[in-house]
C-alpha positions in Angstrom: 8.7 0.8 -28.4 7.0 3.7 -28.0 2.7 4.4 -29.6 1.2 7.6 -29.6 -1.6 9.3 -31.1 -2.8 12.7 -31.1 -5.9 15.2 -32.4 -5.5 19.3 -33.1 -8.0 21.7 -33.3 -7.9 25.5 -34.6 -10.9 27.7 -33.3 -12.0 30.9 -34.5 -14.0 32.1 -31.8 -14.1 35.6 -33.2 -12.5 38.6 -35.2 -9.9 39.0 -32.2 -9.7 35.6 -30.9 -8.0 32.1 -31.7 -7.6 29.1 -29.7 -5.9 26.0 -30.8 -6.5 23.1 -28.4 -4.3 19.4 -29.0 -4.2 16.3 -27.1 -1.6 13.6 -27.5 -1.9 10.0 -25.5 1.1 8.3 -25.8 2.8 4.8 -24.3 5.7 2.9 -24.3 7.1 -0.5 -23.2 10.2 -1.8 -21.7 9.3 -4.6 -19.7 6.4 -2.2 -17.9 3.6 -0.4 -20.1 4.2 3.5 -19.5 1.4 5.7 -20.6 1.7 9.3 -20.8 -0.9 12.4 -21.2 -0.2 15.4 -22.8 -2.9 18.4 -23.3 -1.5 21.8 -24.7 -3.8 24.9 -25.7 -2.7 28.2 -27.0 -4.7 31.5 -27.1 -4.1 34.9 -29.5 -6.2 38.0 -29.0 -5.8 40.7 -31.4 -5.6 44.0 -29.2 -5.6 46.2 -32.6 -5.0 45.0 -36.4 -0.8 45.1 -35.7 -0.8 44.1 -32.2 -1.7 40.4 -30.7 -1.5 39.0 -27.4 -0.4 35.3 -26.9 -0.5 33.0 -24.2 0.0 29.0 -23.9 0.2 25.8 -21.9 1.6 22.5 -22.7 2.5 19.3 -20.9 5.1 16.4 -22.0 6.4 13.2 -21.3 9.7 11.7 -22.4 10.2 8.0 -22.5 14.0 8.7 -22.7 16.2 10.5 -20.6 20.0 12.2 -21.3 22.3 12.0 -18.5 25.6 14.2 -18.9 29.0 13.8 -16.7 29.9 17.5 -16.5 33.1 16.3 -14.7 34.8 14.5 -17.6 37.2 15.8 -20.0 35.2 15.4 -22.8 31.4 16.4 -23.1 29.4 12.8 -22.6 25.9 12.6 -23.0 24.2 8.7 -22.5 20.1 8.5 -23.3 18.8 6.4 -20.7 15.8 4.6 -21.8 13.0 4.2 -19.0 12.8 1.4 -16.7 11.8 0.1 -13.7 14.1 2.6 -11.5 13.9 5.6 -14.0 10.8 6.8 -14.7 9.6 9.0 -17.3 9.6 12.3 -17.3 7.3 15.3 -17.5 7.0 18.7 -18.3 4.2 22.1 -17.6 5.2 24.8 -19.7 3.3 28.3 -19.5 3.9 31.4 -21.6 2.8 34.8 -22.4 3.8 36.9 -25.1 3.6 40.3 -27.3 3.6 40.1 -31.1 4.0 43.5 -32.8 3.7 43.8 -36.6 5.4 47.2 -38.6 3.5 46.6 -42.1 4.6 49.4 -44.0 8.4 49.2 -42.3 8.0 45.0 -42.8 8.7 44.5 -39.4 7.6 41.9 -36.5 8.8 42.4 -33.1 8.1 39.2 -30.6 8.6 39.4 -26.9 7.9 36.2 -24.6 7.8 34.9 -21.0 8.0 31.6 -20.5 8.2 29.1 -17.4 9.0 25.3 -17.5 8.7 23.0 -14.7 9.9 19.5 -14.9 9.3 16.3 -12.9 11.1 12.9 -12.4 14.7 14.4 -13.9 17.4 12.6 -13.6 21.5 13.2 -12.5 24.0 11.1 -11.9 24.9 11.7 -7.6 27.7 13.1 -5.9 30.6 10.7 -6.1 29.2 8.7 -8.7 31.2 5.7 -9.5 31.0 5.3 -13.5 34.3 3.6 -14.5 33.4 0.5 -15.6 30.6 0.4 -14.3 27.2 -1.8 -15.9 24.8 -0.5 -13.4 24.6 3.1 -14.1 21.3 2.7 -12.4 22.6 2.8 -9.5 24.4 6.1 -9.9 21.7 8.4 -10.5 18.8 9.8 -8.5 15.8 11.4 -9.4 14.9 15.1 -9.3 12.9 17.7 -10.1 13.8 20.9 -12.9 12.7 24.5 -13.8 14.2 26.9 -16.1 12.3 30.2 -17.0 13.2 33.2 -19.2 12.2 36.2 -21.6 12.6 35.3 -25.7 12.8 38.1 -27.7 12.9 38.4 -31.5 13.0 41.0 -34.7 12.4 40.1 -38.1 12.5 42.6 -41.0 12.1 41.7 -44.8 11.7 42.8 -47.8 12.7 42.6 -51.5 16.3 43.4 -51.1 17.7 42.2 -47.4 16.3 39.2 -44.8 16.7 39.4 -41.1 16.2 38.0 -37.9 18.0 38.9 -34.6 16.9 36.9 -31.2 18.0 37.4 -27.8 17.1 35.0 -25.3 18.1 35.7 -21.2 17.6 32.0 -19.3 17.3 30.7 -16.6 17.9 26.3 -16.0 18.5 24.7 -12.8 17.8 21.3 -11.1 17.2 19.4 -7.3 17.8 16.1 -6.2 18.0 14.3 -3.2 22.5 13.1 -2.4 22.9 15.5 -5.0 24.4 19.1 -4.1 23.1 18.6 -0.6 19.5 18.9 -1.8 20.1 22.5 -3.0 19.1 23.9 -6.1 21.6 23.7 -8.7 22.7 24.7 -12.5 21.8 22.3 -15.4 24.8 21.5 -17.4 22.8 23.2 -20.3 22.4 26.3 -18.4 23.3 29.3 -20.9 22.0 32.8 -19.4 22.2 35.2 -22.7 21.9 33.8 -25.8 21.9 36.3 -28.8 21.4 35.1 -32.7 21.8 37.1 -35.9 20.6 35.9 -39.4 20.8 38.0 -42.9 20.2 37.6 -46.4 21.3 40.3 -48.8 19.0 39.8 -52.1 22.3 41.2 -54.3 20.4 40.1 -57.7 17.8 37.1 -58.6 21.2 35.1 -59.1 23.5 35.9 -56.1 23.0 35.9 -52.1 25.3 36.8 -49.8 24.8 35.6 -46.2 25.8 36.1 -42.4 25.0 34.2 -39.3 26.5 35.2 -36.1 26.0 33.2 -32.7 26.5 33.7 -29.1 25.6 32.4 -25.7 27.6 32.5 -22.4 29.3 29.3 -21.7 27.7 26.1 -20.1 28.1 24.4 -16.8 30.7 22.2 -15.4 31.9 20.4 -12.1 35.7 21.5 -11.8 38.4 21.5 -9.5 39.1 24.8 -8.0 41.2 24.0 -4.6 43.3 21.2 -3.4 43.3 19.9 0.3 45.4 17.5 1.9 44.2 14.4 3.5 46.3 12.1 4.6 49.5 13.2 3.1 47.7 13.1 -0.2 47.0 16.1 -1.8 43.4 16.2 -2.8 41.3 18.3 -5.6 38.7 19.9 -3.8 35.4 20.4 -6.5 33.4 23.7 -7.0 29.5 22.7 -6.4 27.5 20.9 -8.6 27.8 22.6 -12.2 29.2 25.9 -9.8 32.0 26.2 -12.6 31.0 28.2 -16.0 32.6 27.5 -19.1 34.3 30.6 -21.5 31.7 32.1 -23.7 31.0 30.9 -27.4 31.0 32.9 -30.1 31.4 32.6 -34.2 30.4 34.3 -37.4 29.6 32.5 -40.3 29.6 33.6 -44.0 28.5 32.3 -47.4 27.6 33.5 -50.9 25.3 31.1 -53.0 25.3 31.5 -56.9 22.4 30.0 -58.5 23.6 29.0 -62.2 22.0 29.1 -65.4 18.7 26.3 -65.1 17.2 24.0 -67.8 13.6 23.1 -68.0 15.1 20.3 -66.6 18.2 21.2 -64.5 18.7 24.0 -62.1 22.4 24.3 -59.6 23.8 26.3 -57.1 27.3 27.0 -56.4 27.8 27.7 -52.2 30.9 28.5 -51.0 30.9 29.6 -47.5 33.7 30.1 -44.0 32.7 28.7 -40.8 34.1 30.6 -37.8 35.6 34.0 -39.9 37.6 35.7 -37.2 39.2 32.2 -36.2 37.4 32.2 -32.2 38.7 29.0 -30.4 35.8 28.1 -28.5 36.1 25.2 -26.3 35.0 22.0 -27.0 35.8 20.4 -23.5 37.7 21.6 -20.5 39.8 19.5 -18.1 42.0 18.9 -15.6 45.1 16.8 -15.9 47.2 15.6 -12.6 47.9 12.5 -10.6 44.7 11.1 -9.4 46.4 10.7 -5.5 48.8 14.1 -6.1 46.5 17.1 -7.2 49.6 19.3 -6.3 50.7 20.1 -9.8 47.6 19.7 -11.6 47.0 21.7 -14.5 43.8 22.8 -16.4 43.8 22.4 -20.6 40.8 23.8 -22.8 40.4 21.7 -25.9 39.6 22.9 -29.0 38.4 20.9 -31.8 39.1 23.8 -34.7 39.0 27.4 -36.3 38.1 28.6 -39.7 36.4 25.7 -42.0 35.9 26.8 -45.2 33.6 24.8 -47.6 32.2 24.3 -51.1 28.9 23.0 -52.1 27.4 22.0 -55.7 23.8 21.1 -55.4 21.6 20.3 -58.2 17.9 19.5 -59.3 16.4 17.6 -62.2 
């Protein structure tokens, strides 16, 4: 069970400046009482009537952690509640930004660095034994994280078209003790460039046509990459710990929504959209099939789960 309470404040210490201050005390039980303490504040100064500086600092704590086996076929994630051997976890966040505002063109440009530093993370260890195995516990240590980056951002509106493009370049990596010989390494969710694209066309007050596009470079994984032999047996030989990346993702998505004729009382849309247009088979898992004591002829298989997924949707109101 988790209790938590929390107060927010807005300040207007000025014409130029803003502060907004929050506290949040929170607790939970499993067996032990686990209290947590979590202060965040954020500043914006207004350099000119279009221009604003921004900069903030948070701390959190997560009663629940998600541990991922990067090495299995399929993409696993288990949330591991705390207890007595896993503790919960923290988080210091800073960040500093630019905020740029085009009024006559209807334009706001956002640019943001940000650094994260996290405590008490969890992983499973090297060799972790997990088949059938009740005591996970046992098979994870505990760690420390960072991840750092720049977040950008355009947005443009008006009467006729809505946009938004982001581009995110990232940075995530963790350290634990038995695990990749104490060195730094990728987390699983590591994802360098990350690059988003949402518009609206406004065609008429009845019809609107739009697009998303998404992509990001491809995650990390633990892979086989070599084969040794030991003992007459030939043996996969693994990269590092999340040293192999996975193939980039990328899709475009359409729709066109058609809002019918309304009622006082009844109004309806008609959405018919296409997930995935140009058909991109983006993996869903990677893996590497071969006899566990004869790696000799193992071979790897990308699994994809589909292509194009075309949809319609009736929605109403009354």
């Amino acid at each position: 069970m988790v209790l938590a309470v929390y107060a927010n404040d807005e300040l207007k210490m000025n014409d130029k400046l803003n502060v907004a201050i929050g506290l949040r005390l929170s607790s939970a039980i499993n067996g032990h009482t686990y209290c947590g303490i979590e202060p965040r504040i954020s500043v914006s100064y207004a350099l000119s009537s279009s221009l604003f500086a921004k900069a903030s600092y948070s701390r959190t704590v997560q009663f629940d952690h998600v541990l991922t086996n990067s090495a299995l076929g399929m993409p696993t994630d288990i949330w591991m509640p705390i207890c007595k051997q896993v503790k919960p976890q923290s988080a210091n966040t800073v960040a500093g930004g630019i905020q740029y505002l085009i009024e006559p063109a209807n334009v706001e440009l956002f640019c943001e660095l940000y650094y994260k530093r996290m405590r008490k993370t969890v992983d499973y260890k090297d060799n972790a034994d997990l088949h059938m195995n009740e005591d996970v516990e046992s098979e994870i240590k505990e760690g420390a994280g960072r991840s750092y980056g720049l977040e950008t951002m355009a947005k443009y509106e008006n009467r006729l078209l809505s946009a938004q493009l982001s581009y995110t370049i990232s940075k995530a990596e963790r350290r634990a003790d038995e695990i990749n010989s104490g060195n730094w390494y990728f987390a699983t969710y590591d994802q360098l460039h990350n690059l988003s694209l949402n518009a609206t066309l406004h065609a008429d007050k009845r019809n609107d046509i739009s697009l998303a596009f998404k992509y990001h470079t491809g995650g990390r994984a633990t892979m086989p990459y070599d084969t040794y032999m030991y003992q007459g047996v030939t043996m996969a030989l693994y990269s590092e710990r999340n040293g192999y990346k996975k193939p980039d993702f990328h899709r475009l998505d359409v729709s066109w929504c058609h809002t019918l004729r309304a009622t006082r009382r009844w109004k309806s849309q008609i959405i018919v959209s296409l997930y995935n247009c140009y058909g991109r088979k983006n993996a869903y898992s990677i893996f590497v099939k071969g006899d566990r004591y004869d790696m000799s002829n193992a071979k790897g298989h990308i699994l994809y789960l589909y292509r194009w997924v075309p949809s319609v949707t009736y929605s109403f109101k009354f």
